[in-house]
C-alpha positions in Angstrom: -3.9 5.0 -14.5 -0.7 7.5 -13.7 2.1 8.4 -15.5 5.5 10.0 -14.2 4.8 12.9 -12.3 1.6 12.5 -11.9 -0.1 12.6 -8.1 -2.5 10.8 -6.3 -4.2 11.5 -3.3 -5.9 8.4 -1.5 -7.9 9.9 1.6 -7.3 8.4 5.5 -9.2 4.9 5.6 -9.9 4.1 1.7 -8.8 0.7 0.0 -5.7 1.4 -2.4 -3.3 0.0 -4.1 -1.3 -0.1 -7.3 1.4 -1.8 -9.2 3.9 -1.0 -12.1 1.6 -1.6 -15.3 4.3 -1.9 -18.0 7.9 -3.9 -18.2 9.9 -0.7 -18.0 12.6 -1.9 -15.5 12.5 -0.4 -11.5 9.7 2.2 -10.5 10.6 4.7 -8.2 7.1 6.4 -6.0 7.2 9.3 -3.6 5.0 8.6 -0.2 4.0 11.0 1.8 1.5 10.5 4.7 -0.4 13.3 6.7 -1.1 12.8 10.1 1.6 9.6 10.0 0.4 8.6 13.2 1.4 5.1 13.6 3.3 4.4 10.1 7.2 5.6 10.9 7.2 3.4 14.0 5.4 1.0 11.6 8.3 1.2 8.5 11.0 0.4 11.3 9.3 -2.5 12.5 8.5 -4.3 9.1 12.2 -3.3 7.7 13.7 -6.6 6.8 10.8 -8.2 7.9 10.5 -11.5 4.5 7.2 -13.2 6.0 4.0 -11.1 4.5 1.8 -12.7 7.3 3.7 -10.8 10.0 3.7 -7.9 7.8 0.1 -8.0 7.9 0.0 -8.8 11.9 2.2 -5.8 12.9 0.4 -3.2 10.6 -2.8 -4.4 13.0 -1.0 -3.7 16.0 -0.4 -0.4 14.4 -4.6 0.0 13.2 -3.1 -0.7 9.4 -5.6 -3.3 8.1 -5.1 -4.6 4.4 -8.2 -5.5 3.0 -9.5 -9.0 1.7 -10.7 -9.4 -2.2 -14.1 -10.2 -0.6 -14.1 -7.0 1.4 -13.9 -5.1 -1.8 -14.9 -7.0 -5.1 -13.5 -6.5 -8.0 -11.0 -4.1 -6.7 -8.5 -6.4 -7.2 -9.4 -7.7 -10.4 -9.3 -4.1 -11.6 -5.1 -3.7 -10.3 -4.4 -7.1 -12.3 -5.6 -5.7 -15.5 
């Protein structure tokens, strides 16, 4: 678990994720991505996009794949907690 100012560093082509463990109101996170390749071109196509399943098909077109619960088990379980 992070807390404020803390970093992370998730290398090119591992599962990730994370979500706002505590009730404190809005969370604000810093991304930064290096090589970007694809992902700018990416983050203008998705903006404003509601439907998560065409989220999911354009981050394909761009080799952004988001992974399964069965690809990686207990991964998710472990974000929920």
């Amino acid at each position: 678990m992070v807390k404020a100012c803390d970093s992370v560093c998730w290398p090119q082509g591992s599962v990730h994720g994370y979500k706002v463990a505590e009730d404190v109101g809005p969370a604000q996170a810093l991304f930064w991505v290096s090589p970007a390749g694809e992902l700018s071109t990416l983050f203008k196509e998705l903006h404003n996009i509601k439907d998560p399943a065409e989220v999911v098909r354009l981050s394909q077109v761009r080799d952004i794949f988001f992974a399964q619960p069965e690809q990686v088990p207990g991964f998710f379980e472990a974000i929920e907690a």
